[in-house]
The first five atom37 places (N, CA, C, CB, O) and aatype in JSON, in Angstrom:
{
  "aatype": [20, 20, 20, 20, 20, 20, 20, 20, 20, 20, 20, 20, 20, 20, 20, 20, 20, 20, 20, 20, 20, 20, 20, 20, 20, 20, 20, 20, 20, 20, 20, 20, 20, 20, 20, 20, 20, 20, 20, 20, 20, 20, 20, 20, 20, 20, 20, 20, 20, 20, 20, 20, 20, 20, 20, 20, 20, 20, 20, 20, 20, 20, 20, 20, 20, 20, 20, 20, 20, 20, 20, 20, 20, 20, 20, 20, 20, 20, 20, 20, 20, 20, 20, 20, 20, 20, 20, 20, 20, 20, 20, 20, 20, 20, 20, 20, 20, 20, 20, 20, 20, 20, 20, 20, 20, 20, 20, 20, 20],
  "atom_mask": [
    [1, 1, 1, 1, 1],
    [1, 1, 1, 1, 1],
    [1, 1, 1, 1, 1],
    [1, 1, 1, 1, 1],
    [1, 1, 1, 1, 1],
    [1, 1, 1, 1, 1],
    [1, 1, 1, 1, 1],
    [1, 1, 1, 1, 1],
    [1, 1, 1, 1, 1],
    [1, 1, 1, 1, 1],
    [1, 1, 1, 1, 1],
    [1, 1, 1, 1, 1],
    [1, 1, 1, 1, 1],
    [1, 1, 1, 1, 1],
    [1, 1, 1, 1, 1],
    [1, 1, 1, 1, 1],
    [1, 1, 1, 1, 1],
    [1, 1, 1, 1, 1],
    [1, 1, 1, 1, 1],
    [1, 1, 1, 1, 1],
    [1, 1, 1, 1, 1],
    [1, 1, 1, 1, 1],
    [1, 1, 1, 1, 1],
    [1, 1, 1, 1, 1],
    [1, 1, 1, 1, 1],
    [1, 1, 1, 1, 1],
    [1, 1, 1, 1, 1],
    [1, 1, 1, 1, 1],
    [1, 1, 1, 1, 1],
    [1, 1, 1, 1, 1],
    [1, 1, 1, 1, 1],
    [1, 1, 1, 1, 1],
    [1, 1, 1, 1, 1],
    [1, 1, 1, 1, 1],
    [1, 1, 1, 1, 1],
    [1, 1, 1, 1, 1],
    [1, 1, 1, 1, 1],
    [1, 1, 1, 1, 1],
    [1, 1, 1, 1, 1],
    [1, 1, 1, 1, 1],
    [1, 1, 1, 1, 1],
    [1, 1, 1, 1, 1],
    [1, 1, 1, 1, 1],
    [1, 1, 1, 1, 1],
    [1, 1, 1, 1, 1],
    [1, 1, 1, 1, 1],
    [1, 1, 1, 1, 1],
    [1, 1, 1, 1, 1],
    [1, 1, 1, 1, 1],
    [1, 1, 1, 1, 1],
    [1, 1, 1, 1, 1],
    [1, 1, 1, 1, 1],
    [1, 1, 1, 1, 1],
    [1, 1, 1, 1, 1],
    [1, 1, 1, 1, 1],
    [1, 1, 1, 1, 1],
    [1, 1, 1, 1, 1],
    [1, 1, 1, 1, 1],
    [1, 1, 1, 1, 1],
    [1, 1, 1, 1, 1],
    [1, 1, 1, 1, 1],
    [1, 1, 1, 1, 1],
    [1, 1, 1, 1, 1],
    [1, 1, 1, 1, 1],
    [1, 1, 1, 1, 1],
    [1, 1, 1, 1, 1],
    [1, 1, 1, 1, 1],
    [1, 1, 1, 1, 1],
    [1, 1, 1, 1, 1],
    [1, 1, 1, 1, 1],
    [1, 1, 1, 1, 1],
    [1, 1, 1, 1, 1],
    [1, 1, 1, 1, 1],
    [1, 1, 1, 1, 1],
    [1, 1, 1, 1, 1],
    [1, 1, 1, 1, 1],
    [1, 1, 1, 1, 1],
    [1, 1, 1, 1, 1],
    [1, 1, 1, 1, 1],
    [1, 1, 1, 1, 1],
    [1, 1, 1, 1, 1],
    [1, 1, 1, 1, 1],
    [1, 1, 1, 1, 1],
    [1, 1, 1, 1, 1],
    [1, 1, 1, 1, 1],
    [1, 1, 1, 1, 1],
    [1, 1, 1, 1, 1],
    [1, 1, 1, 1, 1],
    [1, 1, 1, 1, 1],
    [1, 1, 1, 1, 1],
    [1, 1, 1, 1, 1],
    [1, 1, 1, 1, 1],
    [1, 1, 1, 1, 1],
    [1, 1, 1, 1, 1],
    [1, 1, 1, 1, 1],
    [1, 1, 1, 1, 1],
    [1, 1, 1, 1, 1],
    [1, 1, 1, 1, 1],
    [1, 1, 1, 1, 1],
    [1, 1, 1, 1, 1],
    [1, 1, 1, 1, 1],
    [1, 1, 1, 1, 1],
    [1, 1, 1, 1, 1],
    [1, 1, 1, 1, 1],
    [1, 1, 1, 1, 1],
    [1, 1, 1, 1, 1],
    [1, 1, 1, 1, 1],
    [1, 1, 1, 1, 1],
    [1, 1, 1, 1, 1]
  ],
  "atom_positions": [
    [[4.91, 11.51, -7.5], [5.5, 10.22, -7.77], [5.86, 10.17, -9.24], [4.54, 9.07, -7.38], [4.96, 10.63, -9.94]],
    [[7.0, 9.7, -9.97], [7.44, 9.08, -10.75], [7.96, 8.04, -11.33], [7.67, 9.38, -10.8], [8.57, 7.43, -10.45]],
    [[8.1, 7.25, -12.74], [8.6, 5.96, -12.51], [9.82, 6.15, -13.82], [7.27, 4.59, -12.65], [9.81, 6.71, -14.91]],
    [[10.69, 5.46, -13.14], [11.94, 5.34, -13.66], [12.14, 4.59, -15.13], [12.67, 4.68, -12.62], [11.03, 4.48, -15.66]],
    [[12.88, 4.21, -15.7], [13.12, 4.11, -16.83], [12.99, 1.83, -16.35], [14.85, 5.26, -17.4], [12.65, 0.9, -17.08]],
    [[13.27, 1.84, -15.48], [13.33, -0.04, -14.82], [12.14, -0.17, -14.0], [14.85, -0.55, -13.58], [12.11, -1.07, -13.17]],
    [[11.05, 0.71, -14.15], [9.92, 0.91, -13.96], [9.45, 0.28, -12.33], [9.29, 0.34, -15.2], [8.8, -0.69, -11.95]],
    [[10.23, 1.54, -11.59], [10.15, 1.57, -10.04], [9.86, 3.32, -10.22], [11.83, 0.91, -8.98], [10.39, 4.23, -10.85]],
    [[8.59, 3.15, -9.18], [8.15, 4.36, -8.9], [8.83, 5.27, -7.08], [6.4, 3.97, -9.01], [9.16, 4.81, -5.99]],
    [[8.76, 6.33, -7.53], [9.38, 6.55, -6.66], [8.99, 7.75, -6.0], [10.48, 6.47, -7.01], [7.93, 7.89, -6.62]],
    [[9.01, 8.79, -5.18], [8.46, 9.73, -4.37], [9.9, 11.11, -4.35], [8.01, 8.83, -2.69], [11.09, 11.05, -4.05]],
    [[9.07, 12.16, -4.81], [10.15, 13.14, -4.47], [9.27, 14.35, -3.27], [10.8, 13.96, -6.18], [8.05, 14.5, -3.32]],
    [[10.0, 14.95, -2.46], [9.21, 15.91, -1.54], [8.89, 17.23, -2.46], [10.15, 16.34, -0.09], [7.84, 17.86, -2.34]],
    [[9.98, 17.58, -3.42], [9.82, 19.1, -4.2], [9.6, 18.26, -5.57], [11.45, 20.46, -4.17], [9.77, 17.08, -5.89]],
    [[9.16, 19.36, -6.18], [8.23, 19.14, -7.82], [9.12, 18.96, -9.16], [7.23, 20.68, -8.24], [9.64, 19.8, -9.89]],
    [[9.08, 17.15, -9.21], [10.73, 16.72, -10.1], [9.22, 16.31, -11.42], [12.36, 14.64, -9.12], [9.22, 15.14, -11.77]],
    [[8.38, 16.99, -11.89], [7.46, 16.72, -13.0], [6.47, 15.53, -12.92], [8.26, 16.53, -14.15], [5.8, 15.37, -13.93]],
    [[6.2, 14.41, -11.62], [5.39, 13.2, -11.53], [3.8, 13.95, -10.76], [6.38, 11.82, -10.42], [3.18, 15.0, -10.62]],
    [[3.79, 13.09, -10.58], [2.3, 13.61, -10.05], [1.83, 13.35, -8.15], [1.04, 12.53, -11.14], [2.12, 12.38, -7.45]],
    [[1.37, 14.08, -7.92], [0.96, 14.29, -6.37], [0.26, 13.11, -5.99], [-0.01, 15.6, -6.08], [-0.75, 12.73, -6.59]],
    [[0.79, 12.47, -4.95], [0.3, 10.79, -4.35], [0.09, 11.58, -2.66], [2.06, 9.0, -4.49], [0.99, 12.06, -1.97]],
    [[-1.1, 11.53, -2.42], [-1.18, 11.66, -0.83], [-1.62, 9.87, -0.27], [-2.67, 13.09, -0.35], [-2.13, 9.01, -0.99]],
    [[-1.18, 9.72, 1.43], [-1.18, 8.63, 1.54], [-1.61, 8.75, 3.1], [0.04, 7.96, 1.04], [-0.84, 9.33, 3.86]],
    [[-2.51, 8.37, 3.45], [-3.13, 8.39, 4.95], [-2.72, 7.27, 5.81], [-4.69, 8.33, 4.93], [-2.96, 6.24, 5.19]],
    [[-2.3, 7.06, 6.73], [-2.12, 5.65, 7.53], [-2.53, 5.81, 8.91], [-0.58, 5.09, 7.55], [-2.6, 6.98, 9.3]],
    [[-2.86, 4.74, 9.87], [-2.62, 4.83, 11.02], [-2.41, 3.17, 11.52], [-3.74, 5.71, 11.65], [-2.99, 2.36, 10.8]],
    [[-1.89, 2.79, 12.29], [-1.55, 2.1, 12.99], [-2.42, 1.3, 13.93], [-0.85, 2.68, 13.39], [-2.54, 1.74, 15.07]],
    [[-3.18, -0.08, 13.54], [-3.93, -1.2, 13.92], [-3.38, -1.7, 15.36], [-3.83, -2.31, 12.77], [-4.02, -1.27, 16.32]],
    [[-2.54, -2.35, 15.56], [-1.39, -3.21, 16.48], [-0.17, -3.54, 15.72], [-1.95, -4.68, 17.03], [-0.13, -3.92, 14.55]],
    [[0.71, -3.38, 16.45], [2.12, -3.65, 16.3], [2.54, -4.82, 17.32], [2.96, -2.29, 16.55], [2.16, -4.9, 18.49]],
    [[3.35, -5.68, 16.69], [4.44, -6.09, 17.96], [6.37, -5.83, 17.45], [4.09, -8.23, 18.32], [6.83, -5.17, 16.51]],
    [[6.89, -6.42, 18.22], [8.48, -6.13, 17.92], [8.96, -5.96, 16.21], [9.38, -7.56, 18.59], [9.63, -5.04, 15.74]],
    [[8.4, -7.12, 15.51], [8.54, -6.75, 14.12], [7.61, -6.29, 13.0], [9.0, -7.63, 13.69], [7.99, -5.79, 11.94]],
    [[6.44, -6.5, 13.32], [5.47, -5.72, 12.01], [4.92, -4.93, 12.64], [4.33, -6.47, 11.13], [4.8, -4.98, 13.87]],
    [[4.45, -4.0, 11.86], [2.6, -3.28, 12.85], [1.63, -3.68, 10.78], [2.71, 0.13, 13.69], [2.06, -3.74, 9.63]],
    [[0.19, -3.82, 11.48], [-0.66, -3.47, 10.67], [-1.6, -2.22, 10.75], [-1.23, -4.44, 10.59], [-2.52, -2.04, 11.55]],
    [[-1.14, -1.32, 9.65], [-1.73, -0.72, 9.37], [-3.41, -0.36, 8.33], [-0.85, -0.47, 9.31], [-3.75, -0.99, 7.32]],
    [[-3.97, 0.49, 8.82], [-5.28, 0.89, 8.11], [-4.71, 2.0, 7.19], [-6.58, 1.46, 9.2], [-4.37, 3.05, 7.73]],
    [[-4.6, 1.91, 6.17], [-3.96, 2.32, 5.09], [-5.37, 3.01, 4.3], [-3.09, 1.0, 4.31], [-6.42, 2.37, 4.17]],
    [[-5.15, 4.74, 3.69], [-6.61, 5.49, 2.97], [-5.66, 6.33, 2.04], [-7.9, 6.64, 4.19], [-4.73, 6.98, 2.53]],
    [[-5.89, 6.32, 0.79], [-5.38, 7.13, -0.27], [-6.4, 7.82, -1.06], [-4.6, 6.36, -1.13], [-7.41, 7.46, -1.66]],
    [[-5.74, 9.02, -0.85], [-6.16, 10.45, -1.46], [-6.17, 10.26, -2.68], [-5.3, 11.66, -1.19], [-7.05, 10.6, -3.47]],
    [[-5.21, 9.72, -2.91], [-4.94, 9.35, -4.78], [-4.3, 8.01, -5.32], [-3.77, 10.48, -5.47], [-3.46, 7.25, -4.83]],
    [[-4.95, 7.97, -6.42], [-4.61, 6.47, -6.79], [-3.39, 6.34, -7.32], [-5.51, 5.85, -7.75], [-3.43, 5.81, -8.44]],
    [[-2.25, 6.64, -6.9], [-1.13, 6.39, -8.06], [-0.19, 4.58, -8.01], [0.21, 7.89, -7.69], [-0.12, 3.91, -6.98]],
    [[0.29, 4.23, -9.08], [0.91, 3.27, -9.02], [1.82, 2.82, -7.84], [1.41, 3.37, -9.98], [2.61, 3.57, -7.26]],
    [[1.74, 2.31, -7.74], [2.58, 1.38, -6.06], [2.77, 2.31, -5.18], [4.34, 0.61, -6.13], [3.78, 2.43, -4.49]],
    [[2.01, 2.87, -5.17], [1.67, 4.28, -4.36], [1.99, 3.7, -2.91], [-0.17, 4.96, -4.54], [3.08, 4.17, -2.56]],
    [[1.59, 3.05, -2.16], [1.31, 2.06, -0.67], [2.76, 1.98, -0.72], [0.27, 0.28, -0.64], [3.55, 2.73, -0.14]],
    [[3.06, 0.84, -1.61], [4.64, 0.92, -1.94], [6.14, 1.32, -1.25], [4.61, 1.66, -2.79], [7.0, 1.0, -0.43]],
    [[5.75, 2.31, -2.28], [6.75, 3.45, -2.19], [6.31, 4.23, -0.78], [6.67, 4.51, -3.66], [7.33, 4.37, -0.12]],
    [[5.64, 4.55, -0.39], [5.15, 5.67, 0.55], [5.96, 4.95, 2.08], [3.05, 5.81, 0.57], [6.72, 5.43, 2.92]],
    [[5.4, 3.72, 1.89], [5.87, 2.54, 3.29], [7.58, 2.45, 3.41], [5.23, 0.57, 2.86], [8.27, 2.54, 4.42]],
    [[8.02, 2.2, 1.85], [9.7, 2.29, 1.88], [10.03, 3.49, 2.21], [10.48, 1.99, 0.57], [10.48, 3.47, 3.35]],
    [[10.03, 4.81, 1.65], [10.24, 6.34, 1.77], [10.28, 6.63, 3.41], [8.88, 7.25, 0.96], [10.76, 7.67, 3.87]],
    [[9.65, 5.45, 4.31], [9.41, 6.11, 5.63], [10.1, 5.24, 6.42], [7.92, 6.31, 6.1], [10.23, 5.42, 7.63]],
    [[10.67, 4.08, 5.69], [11.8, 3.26, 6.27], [10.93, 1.88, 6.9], [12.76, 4.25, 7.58], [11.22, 1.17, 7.87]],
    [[9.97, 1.81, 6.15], [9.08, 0.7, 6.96], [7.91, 0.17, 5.72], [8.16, 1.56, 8.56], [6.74, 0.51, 5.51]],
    [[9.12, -1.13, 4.8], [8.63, -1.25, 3.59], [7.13, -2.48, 4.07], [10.07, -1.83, 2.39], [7.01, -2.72, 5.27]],
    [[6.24, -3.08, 3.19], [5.67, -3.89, 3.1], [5.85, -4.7, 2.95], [5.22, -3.86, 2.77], [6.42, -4.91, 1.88]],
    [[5.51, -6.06, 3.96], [5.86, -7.38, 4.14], [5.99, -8.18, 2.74], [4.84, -7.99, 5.07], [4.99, -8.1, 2.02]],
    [[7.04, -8.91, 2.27], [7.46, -9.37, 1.4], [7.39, -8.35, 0.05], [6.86, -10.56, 1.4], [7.09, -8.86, -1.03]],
    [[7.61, -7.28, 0.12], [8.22, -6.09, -1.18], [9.61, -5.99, -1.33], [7.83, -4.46, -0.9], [10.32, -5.1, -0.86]],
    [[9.97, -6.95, -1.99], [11.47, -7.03, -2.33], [11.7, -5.89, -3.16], [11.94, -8.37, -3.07], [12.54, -4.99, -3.15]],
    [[10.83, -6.15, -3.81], [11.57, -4.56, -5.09], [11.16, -3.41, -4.15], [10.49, -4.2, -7.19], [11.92, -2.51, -4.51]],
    [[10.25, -2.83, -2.98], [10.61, -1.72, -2.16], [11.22, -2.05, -0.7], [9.38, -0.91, -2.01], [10.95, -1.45, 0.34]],
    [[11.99, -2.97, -0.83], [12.56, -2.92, 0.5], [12.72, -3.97, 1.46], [11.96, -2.12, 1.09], [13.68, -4.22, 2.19]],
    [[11.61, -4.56, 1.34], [11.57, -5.37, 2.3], [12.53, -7.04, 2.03], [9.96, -5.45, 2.49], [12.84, -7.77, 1.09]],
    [[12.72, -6.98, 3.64], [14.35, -8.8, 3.46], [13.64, -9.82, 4.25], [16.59, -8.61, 4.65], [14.33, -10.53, 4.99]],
    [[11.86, -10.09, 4.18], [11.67, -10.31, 5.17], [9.97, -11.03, 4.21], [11.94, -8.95, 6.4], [9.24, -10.41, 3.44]],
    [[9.88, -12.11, 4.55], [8.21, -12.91, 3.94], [7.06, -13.66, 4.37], [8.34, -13.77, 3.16], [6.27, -14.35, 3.72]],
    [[7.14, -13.37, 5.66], [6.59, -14.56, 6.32], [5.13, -15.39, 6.22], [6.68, -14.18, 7.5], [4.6, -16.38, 6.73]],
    [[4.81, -14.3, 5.2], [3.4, -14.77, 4.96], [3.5, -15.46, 3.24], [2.18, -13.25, 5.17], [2.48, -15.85, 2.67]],
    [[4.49, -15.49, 2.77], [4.28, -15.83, 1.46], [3.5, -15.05, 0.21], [3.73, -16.88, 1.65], [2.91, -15.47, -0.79]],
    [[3.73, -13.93, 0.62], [2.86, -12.95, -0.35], [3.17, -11.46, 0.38], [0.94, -13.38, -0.38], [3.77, -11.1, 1.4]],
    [[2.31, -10.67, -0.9], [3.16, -9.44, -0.67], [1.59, -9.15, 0.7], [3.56, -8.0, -2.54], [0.44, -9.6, 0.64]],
    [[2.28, -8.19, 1.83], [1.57, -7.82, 2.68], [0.67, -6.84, 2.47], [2.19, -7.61, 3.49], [0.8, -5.79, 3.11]],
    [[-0.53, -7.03, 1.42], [-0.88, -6.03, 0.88], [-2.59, -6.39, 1.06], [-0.14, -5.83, -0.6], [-2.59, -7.52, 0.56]],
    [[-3.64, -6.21, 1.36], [-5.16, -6.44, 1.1], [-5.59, -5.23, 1.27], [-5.96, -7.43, 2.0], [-5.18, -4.39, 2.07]],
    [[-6.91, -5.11, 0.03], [-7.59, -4.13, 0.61], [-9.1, -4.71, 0.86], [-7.51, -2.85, -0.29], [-9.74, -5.51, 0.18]],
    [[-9.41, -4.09, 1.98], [-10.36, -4.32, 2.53], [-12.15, -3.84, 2.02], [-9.86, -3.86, 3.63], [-13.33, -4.13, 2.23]],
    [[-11.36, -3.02, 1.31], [-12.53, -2.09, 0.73], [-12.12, -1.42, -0.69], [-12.87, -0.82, 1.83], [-10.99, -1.0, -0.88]],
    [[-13.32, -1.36, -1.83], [-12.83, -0.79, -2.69], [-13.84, -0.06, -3.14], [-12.23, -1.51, -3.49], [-14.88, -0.72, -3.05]],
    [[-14.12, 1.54, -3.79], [-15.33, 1.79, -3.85], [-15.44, 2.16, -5.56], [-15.73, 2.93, -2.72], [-14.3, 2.56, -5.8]],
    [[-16.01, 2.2, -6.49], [-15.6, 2.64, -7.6], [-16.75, 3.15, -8.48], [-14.85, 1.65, -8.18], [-17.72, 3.1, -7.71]],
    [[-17.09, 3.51, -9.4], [-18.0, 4.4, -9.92], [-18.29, 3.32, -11.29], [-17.32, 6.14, -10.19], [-17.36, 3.16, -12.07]],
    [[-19.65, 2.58, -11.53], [-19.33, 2.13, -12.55], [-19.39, 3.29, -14.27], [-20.27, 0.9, -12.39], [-19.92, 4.35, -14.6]],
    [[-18.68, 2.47, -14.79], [-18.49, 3.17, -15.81], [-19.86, 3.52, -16.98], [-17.37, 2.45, -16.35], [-20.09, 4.44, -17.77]],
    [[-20.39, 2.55, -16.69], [-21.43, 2.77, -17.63], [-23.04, 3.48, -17.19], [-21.6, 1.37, -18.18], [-23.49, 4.49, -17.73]],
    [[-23.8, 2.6, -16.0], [-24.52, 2.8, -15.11], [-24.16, 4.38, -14.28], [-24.39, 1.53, -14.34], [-24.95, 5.32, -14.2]],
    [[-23.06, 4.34, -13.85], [-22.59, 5.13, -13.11], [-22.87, 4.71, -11.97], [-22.88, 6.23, -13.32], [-22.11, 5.44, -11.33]],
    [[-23.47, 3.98, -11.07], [-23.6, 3.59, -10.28], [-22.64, 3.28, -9.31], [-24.12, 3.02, -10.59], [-21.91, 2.38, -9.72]],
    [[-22.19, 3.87, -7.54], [-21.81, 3.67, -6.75], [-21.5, 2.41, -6.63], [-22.33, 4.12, -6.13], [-22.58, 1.82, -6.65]],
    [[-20.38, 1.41, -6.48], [-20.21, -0.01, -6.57], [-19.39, 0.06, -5.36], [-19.56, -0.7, -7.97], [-18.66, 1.04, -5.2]],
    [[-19.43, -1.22, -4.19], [-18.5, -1.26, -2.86], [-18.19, -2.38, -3.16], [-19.02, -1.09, -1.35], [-18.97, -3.18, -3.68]],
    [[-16.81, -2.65, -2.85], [-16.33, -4.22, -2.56], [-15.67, -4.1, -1.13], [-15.07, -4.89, -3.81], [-14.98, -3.22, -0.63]],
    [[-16.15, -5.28, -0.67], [-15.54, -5.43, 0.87], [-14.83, -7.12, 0.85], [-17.08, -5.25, 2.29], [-15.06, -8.05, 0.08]],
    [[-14.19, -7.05, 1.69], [-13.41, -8.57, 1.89], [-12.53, -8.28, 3.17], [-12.27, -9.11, 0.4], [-11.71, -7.39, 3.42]],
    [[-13.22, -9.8, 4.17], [-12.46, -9.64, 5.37], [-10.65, -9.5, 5.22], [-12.88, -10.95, 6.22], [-10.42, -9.05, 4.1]],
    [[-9.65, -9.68, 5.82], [-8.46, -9.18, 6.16], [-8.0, -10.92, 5.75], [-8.26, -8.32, 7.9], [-8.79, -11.76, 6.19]],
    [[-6.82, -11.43, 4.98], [-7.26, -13.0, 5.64], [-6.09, -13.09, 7.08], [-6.86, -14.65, 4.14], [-5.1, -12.49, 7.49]],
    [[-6.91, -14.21, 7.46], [-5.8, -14.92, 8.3], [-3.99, -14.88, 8.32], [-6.11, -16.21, 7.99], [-3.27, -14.56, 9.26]],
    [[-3.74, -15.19, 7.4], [-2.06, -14.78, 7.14], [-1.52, -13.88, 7.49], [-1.63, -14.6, 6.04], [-0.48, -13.99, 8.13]],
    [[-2.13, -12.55, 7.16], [-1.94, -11.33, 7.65], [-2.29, -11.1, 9.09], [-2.58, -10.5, 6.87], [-1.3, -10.64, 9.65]],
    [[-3.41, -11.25, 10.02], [-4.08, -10.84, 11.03], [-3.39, -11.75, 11.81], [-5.55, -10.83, 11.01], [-3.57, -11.24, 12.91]],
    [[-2.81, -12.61, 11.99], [-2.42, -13.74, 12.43], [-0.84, -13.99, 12.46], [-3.09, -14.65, 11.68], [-0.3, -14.51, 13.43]],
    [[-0.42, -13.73, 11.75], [1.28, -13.85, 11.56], [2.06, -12.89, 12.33], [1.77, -13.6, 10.03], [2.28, -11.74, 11.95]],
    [[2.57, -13.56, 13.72], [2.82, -12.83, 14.16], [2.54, -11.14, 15.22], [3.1, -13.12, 13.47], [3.2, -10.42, 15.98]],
    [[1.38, -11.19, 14.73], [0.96, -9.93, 15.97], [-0.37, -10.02, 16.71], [0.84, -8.37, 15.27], [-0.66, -9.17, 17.55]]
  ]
}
């Protein structure tokens, strides 16, 4: 992944000098217009989710700057459910969890 000079990141398949973004998904329920996905990244890169969702022709609910013509929830279609992180000082294993909200789970599918 790389980011442009109007600072949109972007995905190349062969090696244009950005850095390697892997991106795991699978597929929750769908109906005619959204599916929700369970979304797992290999690597943390900037709008990584993003870009990966536009690149495959199936941007994230209300991501105007990747794609998406479409808002129904009033926010970008984005939660994470889980976050795990290392503290910095302690070092200590840290989890954050937070249910899915309503808007999302609910709108539509």
């Amino acid at each position: 992944m790389k980011e442009t000079r109007t600072y949109k990141v972007y995905s190349n398949p062969t090696d244009n000098g950005g850095q390697l973004a892997i991106t795991h998904y699978r597929k929750i329920r769908s109906n005619r217009q959204y599916s929700l996905l369970e979304v797992c990244l290999e690597t943390g890169r900037k709008n990584q989710i993003r870009v990966h969702m536009e690149e495959i022709g199936h941007p994230v609910v209300g991501d105007k700057k990747y794609g998406s013509t479409v808002n129904p929830i009033k926010r970008l279609g984005l939660h994470a459910t889980a976050l795990t992180i290392v503290h910095p000082i302690s070092k200590e294993i840290m989890k954050f969890e937070s249910e899915i909200p309503s808007s999302i789970l609910n709108k539509s599918l």
